[in-house]
N, C-alpha and C positions, 0 to 999 in steps of 0.2 A: 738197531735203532740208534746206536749210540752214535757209531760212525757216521752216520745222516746227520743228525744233531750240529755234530763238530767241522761240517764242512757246509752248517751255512753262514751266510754273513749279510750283512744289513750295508746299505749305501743312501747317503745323505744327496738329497735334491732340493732344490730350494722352492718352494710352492708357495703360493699368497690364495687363499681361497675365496677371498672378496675380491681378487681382480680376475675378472674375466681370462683377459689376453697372459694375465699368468698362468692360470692354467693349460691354457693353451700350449704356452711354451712348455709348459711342465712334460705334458703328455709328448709336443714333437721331441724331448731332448729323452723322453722315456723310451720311445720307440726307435729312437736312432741307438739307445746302447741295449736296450733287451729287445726278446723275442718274446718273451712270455713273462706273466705274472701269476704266482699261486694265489694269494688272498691280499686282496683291497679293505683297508677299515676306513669306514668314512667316522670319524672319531671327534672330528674339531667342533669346535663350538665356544660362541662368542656371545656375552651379551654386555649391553652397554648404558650407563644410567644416564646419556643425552641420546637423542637423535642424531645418526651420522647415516650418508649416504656412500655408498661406493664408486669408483670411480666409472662404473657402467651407470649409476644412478639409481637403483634398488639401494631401502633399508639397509642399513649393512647388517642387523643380525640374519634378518633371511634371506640374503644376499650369499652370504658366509655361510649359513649354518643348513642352508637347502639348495639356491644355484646354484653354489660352487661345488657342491657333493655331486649334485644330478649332471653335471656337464662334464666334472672329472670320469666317475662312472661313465657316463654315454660316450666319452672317447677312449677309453680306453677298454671297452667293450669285445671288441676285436681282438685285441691281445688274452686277453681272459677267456675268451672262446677256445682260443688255441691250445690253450692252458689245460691238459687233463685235470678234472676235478677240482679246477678253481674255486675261489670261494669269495663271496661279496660280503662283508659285517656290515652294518651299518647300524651305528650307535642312537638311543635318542634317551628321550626320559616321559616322566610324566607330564612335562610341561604343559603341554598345548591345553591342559586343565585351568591353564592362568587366565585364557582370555578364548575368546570366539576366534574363527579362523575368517576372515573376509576378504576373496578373491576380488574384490570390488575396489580395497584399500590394501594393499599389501604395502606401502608405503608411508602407510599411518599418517596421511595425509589429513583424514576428516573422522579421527581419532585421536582421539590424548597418548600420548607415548607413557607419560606417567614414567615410570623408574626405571621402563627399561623389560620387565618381566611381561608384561603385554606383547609386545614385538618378539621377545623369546620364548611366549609360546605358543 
């Protein structure tokens, strides 16, 4: 176990998970240098005390903090198949207790934003 340990290594990619077309790139420039990935942590998380939107035009907490996770995962899906025993984390919390979920306004269009904690969760 120990010798496994010491021959692995970590390599830095530059990712934006509120822009779409970054992920995108992220996953073709992942796929051009690996063949496989063991575990994916979807980990990041944003919240914000104004209203911003992304450059796709979604909220950008859940722009950030849920497309960007679901698009990363579903493209690189394939690779993680390939992958014996892969493994997918995917982080959250207890938030979504802060407010109602409304697939009708995901944009908090015809909702108050308020501080911020509404949209994160």
């Amino acid at each position: 176990m120990v010798d496994s340990v010491r021959s692995l290594s970590a390599q830095y990619m530059k990712l934006d998970l509120s822009d779409l077309s970054s992920v995108r790139l992220f996953v073709n420039e992942f796929k051009s240098k690996y063949n496989r990935l063991d575990a994916l942590v979807n980990n990041a998380g944003l919240i914000l005390q104004t209203k911003e939107l992304t450059k796709d035009g979604f909220e950008k907490t859940f722009g950030t903090n849920h497309l960007g996770h679901f698009l990363l995962t579903n493209l690189l899906l394939d690779v993680l198949k390939k992958t014996p025993e892969f493994r997918i984390i995917t982080v959250s919390s207890l938030a979504h207790s802060f407010t109602g979920f409304d697939m009708n306004d995901l944009n908090f269009e015809h909702r108050p934003y308020g501080n911020g904690f509404p949209a994160y969760g």
